[in-house]
Backbone and ligand atoms as CSV (ligand in chain L), in Angstrom:
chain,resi,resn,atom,element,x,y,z
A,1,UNK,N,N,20.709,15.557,82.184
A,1,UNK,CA,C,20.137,15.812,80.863
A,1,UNK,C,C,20.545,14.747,79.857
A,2,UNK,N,N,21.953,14.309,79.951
A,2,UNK,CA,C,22.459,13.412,78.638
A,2,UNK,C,C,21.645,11.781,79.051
A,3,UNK,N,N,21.326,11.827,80.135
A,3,UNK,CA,C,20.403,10.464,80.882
A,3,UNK,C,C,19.250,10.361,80.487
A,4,UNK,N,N,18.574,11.652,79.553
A,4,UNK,CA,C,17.368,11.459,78.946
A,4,UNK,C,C,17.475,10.945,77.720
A,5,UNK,N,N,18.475,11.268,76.713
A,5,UNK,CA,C,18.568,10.993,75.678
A,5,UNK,C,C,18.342,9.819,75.339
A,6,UNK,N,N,17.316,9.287,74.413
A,6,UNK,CA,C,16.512,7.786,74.501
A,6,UNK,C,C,15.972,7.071,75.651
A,7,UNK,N,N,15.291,8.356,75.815
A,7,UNK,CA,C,14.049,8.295,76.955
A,7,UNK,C,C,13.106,8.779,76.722
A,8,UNK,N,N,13.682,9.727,76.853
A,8,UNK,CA,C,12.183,10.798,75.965
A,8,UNK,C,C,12.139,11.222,74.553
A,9,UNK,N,N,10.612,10.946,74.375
A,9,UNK,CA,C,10.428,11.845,72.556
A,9,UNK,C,C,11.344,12.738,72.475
A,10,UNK,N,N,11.469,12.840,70.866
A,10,UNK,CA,C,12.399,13.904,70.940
A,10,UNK,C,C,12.409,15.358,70.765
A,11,UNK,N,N,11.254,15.646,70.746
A,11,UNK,CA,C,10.539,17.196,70.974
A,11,UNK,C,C,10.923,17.246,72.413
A,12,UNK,N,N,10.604,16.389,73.372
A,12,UNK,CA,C,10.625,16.837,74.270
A,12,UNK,C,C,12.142,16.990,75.004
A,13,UNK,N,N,12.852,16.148,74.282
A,13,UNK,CA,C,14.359,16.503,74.565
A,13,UNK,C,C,14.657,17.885,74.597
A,14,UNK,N,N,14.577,17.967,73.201
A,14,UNK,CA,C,15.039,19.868,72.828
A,14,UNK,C,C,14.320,20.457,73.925
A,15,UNK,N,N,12.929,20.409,74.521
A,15,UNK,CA,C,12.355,21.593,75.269
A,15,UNK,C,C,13.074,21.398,76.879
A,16,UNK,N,N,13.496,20.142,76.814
A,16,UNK,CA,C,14.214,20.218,78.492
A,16,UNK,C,C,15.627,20.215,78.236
A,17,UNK,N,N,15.966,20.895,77.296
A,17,UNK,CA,C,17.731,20.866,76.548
A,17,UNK,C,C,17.516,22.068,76.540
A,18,UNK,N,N,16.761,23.327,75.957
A,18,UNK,CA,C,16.542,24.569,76.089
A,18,UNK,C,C,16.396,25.515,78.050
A,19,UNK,N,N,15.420,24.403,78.470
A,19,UNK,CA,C,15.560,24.939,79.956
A,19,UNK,C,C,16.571,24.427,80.708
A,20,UNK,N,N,17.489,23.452,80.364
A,20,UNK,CA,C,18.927,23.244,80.828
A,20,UNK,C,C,19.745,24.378,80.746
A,21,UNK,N,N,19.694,24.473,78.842
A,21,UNK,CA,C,20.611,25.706,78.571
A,21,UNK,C,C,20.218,26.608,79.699
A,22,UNK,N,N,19.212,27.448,79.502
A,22,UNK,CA,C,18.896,28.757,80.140
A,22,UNK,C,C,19.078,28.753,81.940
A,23,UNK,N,N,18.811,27.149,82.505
A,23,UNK,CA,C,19.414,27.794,84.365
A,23,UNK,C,C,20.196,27.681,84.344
A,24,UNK,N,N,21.424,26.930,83.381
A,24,UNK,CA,C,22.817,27.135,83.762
A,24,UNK,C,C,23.354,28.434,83.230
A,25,UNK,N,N,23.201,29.147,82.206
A,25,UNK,CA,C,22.903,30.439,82.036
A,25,UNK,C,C,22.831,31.211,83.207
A,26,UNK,N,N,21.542,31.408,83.469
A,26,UNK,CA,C,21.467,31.871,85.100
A,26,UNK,C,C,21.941,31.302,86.358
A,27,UNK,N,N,22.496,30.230,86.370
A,27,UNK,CA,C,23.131,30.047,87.697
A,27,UNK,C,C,24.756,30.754,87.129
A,28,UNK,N,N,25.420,30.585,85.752
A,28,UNK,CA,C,26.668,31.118,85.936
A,28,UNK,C,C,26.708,32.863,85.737
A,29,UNK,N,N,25.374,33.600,85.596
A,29,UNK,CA,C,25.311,34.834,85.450
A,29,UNK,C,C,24.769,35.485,86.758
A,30,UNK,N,N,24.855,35.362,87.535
A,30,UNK,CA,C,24.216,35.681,88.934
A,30,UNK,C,C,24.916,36.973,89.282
A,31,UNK,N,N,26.248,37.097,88.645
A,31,UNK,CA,C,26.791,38.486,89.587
A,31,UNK,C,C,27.539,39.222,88.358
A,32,UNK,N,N,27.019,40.202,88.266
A,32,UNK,CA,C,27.980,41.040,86.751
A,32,UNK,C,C,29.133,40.726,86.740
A,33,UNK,N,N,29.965,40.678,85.308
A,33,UNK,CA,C,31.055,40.288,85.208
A,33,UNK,C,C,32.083,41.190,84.792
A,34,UNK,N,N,31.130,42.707,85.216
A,34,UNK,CA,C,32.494,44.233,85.064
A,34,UNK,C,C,31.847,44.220,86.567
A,35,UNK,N,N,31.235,44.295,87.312
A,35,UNK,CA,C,31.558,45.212,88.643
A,35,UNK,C,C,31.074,44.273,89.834
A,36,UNK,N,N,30.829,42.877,89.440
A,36,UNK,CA,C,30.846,42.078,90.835
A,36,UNK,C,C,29.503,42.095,91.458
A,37,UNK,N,N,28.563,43.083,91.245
A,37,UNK,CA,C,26.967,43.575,91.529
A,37,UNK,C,C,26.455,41.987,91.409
A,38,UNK,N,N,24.982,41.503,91.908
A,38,UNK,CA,C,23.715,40.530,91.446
A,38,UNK,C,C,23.314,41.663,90.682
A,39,UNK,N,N,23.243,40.420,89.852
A,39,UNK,CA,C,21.882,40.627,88.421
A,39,UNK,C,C,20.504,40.573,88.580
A,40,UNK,N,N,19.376,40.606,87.621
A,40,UNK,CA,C,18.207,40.275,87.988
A,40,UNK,C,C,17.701,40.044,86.847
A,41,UNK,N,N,16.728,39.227,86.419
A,41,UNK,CA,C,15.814,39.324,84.651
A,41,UNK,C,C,15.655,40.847,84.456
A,42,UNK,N,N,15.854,40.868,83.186
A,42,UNK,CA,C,15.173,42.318,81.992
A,42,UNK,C,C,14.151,42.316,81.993
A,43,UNK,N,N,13.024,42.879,82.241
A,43,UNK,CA,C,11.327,43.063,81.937
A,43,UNK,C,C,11.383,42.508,80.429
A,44,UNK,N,N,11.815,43.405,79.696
A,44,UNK,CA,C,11.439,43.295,78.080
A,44,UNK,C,C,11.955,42.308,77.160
A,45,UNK,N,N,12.926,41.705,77.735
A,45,UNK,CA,C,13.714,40.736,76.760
A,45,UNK,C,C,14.383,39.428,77.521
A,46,UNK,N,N,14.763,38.454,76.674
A,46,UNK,CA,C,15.498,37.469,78.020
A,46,UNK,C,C,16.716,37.427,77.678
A,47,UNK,N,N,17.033,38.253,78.904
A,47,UNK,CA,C,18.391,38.667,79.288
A,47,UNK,C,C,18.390,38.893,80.831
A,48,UNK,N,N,20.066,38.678,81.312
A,48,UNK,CA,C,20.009,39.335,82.639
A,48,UNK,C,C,20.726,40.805,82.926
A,49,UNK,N,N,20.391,41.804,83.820
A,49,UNK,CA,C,20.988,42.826,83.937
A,49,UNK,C,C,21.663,43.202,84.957
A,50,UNK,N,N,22.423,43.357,85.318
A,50,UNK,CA,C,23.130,44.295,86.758
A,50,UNK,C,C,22.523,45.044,87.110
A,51,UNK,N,N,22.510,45.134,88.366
A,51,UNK,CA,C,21.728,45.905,89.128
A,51,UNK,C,C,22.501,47.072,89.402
A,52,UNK,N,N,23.288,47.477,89.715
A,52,UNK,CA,C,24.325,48.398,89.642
A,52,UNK,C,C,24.620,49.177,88.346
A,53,UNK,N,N,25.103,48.490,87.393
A,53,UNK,CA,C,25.918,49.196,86.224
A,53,UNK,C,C,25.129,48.946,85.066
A,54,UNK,N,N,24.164,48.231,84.970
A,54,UNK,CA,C,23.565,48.127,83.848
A,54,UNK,C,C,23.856,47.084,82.942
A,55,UNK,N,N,25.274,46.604,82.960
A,55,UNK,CA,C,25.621,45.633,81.609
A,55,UNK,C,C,24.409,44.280,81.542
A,56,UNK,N,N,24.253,44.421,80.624
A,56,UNK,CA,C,23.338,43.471,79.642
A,56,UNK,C,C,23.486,41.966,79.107
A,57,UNK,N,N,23.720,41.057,79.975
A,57,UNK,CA,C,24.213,39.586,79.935
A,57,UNK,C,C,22.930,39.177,78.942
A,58,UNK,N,N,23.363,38.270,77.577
A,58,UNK,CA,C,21.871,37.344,77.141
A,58,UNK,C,C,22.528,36.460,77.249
A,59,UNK,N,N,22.118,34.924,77.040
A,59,UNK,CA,C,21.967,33.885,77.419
A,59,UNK,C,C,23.216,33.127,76.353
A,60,UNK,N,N,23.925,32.543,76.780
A,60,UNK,CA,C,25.569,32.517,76.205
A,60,UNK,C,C,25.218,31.336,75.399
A,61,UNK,N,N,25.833,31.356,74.000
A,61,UNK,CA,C,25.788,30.091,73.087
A,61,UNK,C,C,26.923,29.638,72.638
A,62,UNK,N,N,27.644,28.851,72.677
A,62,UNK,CA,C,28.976,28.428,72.354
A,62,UNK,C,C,28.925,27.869,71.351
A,63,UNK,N,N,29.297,28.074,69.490
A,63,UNK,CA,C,29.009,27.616,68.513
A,63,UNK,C,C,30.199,26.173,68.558
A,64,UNK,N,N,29.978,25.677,68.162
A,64,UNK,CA,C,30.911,24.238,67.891
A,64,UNK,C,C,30.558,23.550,66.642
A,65,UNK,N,N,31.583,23.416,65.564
A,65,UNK,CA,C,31.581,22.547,64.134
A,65,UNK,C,C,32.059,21.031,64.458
A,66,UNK,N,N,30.972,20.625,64.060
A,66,UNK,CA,C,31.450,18.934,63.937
A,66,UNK,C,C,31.432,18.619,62.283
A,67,UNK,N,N,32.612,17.969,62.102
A,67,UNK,CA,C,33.148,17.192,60.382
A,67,UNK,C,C,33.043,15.838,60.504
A,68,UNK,N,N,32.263,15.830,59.298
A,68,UNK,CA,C,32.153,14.220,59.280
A,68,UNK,C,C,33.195,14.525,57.256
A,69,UNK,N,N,34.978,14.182,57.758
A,69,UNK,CA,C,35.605,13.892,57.105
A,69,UNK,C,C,35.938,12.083,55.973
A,70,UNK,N,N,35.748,12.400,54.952
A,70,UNK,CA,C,35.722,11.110,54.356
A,70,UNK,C,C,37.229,11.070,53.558
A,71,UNK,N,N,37.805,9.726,53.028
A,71,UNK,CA,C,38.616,9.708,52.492
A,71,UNK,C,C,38.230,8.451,51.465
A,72,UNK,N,N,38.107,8.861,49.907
A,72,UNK,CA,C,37.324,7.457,49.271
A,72,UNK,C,C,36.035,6.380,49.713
A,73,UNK,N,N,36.454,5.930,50.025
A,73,UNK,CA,C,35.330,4.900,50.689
A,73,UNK,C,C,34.772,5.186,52.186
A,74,UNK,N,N,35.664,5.700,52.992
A,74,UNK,CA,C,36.026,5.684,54.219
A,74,UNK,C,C,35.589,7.001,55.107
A,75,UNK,N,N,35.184,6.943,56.207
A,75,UNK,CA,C,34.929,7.557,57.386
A,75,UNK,C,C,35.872,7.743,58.241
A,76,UNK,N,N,36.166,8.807,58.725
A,76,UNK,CA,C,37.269,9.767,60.041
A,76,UNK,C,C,36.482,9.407,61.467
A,77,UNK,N,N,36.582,8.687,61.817
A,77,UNK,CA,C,36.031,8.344,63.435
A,77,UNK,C,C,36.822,8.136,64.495
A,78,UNK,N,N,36.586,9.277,65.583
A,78,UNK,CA,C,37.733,9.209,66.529
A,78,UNK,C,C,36.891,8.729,67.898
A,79,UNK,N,N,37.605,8.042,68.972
A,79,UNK,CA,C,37.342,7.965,70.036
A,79,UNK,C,C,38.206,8.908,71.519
A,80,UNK,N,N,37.032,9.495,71.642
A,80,UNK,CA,C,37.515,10.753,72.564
A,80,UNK,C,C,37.261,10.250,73.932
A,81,UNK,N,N,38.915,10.883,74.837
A,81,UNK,CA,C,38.561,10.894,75.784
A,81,UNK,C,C,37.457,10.669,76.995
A,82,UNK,N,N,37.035,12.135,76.566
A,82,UNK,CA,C,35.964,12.303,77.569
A,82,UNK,C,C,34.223,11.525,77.022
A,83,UNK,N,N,34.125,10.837,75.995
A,83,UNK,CA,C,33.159,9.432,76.533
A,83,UNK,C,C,32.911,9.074,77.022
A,84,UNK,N,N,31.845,9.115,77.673
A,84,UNK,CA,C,32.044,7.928,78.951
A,84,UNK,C,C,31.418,6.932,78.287
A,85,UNK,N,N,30.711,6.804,77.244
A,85,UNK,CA,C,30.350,5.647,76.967
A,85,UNK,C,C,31.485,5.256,75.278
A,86,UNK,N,N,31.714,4.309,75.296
A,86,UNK,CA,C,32.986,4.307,74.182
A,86,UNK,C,C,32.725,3.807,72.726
A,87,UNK,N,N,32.290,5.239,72.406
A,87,UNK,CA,C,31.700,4.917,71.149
A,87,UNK,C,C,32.964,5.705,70.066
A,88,UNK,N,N,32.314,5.432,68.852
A,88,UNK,CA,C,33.436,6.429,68.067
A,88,UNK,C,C,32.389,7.536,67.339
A,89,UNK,N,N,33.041,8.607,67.015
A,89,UNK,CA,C,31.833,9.618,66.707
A,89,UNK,C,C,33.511,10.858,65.487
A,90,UNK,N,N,32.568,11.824,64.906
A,90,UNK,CA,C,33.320,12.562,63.612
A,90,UNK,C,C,33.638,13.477,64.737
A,91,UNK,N,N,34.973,13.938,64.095
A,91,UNK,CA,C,35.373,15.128,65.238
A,91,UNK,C,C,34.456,16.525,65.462
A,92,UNK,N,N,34.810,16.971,66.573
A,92,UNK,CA,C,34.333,18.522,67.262
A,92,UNK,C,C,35.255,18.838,67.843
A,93,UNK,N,N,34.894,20.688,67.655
A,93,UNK,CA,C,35.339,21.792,68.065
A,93,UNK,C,C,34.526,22.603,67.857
A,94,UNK,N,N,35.005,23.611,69.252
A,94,UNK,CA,C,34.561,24.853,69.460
A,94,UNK,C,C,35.374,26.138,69.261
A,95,UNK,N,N,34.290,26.889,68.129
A,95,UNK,CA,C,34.635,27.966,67.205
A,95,UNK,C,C,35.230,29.189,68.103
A,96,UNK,N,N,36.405,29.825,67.609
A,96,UNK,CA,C,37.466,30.554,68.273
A,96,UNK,C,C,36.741,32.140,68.123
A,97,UNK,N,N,37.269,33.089,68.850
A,97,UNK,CA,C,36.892,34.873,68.096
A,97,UNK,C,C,37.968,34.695,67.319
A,98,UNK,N,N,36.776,35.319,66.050
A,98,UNK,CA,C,37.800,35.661,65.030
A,98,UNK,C,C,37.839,34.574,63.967
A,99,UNK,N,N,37.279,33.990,63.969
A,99,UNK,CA,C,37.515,32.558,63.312
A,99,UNK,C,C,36.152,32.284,62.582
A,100,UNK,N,N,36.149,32.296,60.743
A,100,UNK,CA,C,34.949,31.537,60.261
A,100,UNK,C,C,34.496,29.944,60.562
A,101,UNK,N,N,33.915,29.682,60.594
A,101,UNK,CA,C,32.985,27.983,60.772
A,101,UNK,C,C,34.245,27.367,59.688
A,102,UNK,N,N,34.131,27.944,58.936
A,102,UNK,CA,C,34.715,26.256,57.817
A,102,UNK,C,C,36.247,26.664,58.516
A,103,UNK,N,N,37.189,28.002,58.268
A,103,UNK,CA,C,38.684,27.627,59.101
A,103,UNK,C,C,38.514,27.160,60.238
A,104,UNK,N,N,37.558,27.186,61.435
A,104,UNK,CA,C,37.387,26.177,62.054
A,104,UNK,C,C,37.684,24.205,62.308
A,105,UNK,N,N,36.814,24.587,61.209
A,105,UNK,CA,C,36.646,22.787,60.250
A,105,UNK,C,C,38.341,22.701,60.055
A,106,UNK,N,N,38.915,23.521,59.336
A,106,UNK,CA,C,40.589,22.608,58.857
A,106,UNK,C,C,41.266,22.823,60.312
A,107,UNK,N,N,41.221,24.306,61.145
A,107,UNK,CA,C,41.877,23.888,62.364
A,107,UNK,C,C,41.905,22.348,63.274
A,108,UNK,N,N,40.361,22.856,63.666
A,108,UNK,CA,C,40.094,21.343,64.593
A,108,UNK,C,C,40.911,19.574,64.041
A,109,UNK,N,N,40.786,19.186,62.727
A,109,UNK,CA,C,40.858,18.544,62.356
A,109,UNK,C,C,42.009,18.244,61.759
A,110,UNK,N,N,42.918,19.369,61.426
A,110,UNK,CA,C,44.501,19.670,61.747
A,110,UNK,C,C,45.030,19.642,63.199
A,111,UNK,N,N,44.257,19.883,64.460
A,111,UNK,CA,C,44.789,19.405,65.471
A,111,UNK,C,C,44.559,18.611,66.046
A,112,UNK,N,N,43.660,17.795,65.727
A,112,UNK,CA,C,43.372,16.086,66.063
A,112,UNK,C,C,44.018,14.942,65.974
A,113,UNK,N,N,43.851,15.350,64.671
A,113,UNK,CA,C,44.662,14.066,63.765
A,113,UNK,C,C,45.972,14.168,62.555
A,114,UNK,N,N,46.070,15.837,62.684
A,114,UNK,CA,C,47.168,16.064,61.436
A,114,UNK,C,C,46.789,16.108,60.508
A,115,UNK,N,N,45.437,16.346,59.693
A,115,UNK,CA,C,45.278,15.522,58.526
A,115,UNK,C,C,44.682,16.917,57.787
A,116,UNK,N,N,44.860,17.310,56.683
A,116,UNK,CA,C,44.208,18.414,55.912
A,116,UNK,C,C,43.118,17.663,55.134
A,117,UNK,N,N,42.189,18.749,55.090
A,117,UNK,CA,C,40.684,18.885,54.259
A,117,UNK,C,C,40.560,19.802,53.457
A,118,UNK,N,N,39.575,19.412,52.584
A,118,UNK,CA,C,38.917,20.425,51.174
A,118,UNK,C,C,37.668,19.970,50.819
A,119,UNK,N,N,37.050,20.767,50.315
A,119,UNK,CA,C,35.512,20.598,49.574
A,119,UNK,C,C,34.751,20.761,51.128
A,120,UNK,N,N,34.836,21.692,52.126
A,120,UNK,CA,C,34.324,22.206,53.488
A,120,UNK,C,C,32.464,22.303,52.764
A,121,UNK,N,N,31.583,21.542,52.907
A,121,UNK,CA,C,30.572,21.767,52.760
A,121,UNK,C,C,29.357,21.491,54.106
A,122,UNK,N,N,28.793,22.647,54.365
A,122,UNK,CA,C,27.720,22.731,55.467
A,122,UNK,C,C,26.871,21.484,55.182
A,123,UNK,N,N,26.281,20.726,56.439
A,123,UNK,CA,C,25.317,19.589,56.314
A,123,UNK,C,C,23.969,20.008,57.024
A,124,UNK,N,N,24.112,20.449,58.368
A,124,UNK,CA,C,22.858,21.203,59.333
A,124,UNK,C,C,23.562,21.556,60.529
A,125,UNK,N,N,22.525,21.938,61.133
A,125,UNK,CA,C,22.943,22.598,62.775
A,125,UNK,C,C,22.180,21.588,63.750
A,126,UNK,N,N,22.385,21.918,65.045
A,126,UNK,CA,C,21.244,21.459,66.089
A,126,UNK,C,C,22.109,21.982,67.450
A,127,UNK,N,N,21.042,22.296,68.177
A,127,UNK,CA,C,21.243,22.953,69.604
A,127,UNK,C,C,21.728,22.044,70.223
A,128,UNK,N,N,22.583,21.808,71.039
A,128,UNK,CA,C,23.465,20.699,71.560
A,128,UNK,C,C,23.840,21.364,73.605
A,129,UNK,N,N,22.313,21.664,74.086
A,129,UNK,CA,C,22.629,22.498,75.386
A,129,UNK,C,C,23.049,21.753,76.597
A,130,UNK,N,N,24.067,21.377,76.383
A,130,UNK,CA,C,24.548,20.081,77.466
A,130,UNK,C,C,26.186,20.843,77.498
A,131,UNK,N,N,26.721,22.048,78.078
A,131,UNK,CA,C,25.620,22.639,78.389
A,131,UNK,C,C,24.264,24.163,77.341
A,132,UNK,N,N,25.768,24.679,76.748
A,132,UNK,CA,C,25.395,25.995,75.971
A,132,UNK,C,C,25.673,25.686,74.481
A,133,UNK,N,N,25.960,24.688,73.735
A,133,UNK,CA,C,26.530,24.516,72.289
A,133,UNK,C,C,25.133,24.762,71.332
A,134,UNK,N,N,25.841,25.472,70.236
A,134,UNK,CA,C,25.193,25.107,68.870
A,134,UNK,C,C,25.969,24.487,67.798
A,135,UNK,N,N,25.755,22.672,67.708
A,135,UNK,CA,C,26.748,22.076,66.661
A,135,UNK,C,C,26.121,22.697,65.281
A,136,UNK,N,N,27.126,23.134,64.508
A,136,UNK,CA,C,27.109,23.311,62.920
A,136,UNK,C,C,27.743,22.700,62.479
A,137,UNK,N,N,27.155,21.306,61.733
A,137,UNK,CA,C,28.079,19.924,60.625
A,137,UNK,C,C,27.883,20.313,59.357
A,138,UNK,N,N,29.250,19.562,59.146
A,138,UNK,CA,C,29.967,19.929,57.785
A,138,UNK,C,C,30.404,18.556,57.567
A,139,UNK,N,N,30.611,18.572,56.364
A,139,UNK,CA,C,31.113,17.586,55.624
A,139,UNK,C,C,32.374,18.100,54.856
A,140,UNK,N,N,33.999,16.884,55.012
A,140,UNK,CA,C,34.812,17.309,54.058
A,140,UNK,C,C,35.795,16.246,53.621
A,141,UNK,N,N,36.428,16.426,52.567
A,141,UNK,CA,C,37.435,15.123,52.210
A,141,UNK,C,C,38.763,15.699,52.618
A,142,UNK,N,N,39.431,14.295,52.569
A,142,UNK,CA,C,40.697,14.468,52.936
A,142,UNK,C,C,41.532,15.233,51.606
A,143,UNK,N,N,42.399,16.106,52.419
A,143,UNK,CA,C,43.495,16.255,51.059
A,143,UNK,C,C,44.690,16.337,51.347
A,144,UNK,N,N,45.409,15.841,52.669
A,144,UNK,CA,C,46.628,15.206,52.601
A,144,UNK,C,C,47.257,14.895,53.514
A,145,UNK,N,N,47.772,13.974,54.032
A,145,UNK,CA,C,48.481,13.875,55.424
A,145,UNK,C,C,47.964,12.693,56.232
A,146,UNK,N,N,48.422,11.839,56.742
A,146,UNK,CA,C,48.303,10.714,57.419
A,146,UNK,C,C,48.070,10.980,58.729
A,147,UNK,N,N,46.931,10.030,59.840
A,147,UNK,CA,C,46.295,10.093,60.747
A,147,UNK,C,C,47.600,10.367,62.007
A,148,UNK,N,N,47.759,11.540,62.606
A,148,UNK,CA,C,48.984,11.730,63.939
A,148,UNK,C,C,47.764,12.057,65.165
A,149,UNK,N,N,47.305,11.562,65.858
A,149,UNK,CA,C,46.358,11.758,66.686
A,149,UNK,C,C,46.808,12.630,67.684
A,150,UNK,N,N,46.323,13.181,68.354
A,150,UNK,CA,C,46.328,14.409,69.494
A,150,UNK,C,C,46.022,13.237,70.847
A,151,UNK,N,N,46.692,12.803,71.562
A,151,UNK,CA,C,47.062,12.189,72.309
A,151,UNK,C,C,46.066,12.574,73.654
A,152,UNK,N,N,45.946,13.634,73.518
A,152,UNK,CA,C,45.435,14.171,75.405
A,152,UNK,C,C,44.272,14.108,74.817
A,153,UNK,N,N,43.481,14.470,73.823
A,153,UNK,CA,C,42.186,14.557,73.497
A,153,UNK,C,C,41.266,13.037,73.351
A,154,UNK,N,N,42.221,12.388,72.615
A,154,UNK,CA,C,41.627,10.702,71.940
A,154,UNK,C,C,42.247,9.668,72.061
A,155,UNK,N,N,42.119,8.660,72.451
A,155,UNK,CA,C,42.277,7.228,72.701
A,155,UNK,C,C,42.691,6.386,70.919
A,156,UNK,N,N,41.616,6.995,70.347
A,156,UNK,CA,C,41.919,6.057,68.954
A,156,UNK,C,C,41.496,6.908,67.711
A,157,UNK,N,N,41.517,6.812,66.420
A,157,UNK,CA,C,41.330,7.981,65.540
A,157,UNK,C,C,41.600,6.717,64.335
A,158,UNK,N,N,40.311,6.768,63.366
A,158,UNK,CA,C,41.041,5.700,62.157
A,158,UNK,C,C,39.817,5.800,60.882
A,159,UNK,N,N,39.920,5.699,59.385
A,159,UNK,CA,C,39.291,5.495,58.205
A,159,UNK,C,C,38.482,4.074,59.079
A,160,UNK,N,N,37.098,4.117,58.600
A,160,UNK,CA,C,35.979,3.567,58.936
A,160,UNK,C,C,35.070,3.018,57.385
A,161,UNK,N,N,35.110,1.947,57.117
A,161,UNK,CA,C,34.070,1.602,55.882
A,161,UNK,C,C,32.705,1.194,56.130
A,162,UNK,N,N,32.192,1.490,55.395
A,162,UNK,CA,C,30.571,1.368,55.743
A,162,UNK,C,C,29.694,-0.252,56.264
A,163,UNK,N,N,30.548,-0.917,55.573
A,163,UNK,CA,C,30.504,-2.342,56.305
A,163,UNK,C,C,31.129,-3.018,57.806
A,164,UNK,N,N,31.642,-1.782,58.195
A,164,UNK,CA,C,32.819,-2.140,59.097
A,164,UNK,C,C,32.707,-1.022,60.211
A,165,UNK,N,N,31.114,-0.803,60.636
A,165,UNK,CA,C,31.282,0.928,61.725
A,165,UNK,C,C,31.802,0.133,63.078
A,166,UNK,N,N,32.743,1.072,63.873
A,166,UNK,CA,C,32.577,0.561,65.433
A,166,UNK,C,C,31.096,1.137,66.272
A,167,UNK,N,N,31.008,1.057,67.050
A,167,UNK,CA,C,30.288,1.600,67.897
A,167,UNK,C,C,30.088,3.329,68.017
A,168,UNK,N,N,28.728,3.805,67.339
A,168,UNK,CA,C,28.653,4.922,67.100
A,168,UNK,C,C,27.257,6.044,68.050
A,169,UNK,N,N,27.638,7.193,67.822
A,169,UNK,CA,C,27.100,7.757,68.770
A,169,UNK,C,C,25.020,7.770,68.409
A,170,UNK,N,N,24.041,7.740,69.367
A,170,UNK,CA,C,23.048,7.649,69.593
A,170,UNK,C,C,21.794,8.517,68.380
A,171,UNK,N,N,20.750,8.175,67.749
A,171,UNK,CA,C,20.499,8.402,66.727
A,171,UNK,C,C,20.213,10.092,66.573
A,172,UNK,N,N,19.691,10.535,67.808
A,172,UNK,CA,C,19.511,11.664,68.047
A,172,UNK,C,C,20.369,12.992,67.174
A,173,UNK,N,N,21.719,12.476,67.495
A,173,UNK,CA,C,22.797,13.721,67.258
A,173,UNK,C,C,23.157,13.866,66.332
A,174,UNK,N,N,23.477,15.103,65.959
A,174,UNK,CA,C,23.873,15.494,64.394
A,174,UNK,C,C,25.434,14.386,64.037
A,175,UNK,N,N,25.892,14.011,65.095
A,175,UNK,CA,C,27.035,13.455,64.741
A,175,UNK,C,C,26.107,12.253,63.986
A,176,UNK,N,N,25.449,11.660,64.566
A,176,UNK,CA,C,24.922,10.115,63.760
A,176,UNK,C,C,24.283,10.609,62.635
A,177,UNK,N,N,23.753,11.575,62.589
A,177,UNK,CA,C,22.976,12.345,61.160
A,177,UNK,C,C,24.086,11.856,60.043
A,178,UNK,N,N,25.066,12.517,60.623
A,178,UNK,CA,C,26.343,12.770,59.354
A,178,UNK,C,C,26.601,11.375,58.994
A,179,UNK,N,N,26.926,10.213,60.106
A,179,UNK,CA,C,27.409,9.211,59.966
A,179,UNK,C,C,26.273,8.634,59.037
A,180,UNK,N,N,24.880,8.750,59.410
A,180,UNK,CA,C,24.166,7.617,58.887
A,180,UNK,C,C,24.048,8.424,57.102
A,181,UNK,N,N,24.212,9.320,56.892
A,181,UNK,CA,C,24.275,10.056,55.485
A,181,UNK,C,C,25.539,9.606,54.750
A,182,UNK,N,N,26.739,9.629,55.153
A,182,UNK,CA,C,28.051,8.567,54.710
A,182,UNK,C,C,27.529,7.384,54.495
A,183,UNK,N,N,26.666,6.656,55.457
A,183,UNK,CA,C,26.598,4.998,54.976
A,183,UNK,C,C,25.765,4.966,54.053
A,184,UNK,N,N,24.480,6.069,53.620
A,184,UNK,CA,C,23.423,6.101,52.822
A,184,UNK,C,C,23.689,6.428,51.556
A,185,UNK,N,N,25.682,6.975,51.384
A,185,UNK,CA,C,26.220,7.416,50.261
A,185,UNK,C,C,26.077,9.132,50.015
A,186,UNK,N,N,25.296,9.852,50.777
A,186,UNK,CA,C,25.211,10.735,50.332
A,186,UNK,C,C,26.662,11.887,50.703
L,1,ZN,ZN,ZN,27.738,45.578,86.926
């Protein structure tokens, strides 16, 4: 799926990003997850059901906040691990039980890089089914604490000026949304 991305239009991304989401859905829902039974489709709704006990599986969405954090002039751009292509992109995380979107935003970004935020303001969403995510971006400034990077997660983590981007992620993604809205000033 991520092999299409600037390949295909991008309508047609989302519609083969939606039927990604949904067979991996059904390939990891195949056997209830209280009594061990196969499942089968719901007639009336899309969902899967146990055949046995009844429980009611729908189709799993994993919310995840990405921050595109600024400090004055400057951009928060980390290079993560798991890249395979080595770009730098605004941090992500995936939202905890129990946990609003914006404490989200200061967790993640308190365990990245050490660094506290304020002024947590929503930017947009987008379905991100590679495999089950829905990114929700935010925008926030720094308010105190110097860059301590999270070591197992990122390779590099650093303030970015608009004349000066490294290598950033593909136009498609809400991450470049955010980025290209920082360089546009907004
Ligand atoms: Zn069951």
């Amino acid at each position: 799926m991520r092999a299409l991305l600037g390949h295909l239009e991008e309508d047609l991304i989302w519609v083969a990003g939606r039927a990604n989401h949904l067979l991996h859905w059904h390939r990891i829902h195949r056997f209830c997850g209280r009594c061990g039974s196969p499942t089968q489709s719901k007639a009336d709704e899309r969902a899967l059901v146990c055949r046995q006990c009844g429980l009611v599986n729908y189709p799993r969405l994993s919310p995840a906040v990405i921050v595109a954090v600024t400090r004055n002039d400057r951009i928060l751009l980390a290079r993560n691990k798991g890249f395979r292509i080595p770009f730098y992109s605004v941090l992500a995380g995936f939202v905890e039980p129990g946990e609003t979107l914006e404490a989200c935003a200061v967790r993640e970004i308190k365990e990245e890089v050490g660094i506290s935020v304020k002024d947590i303001r929503y930017f947009g969403s987008q379905p991100w089914p590679f495999p089950d995510s829905l990114m929700i971006g935010f925008t926030a400034v720094h308010a105190g604490g110097e860059i301590r990077m999270d070591k197992v997660e990122l390779v590099d983590a650093a303030w970015f000026s608009r004349d000066d981007l490294p290598e950033i992620p593909p136009p498609i993604s809400i991450a470049r949304h955010l980025i290209d809205a920082f360089v546009q000033g907004h």
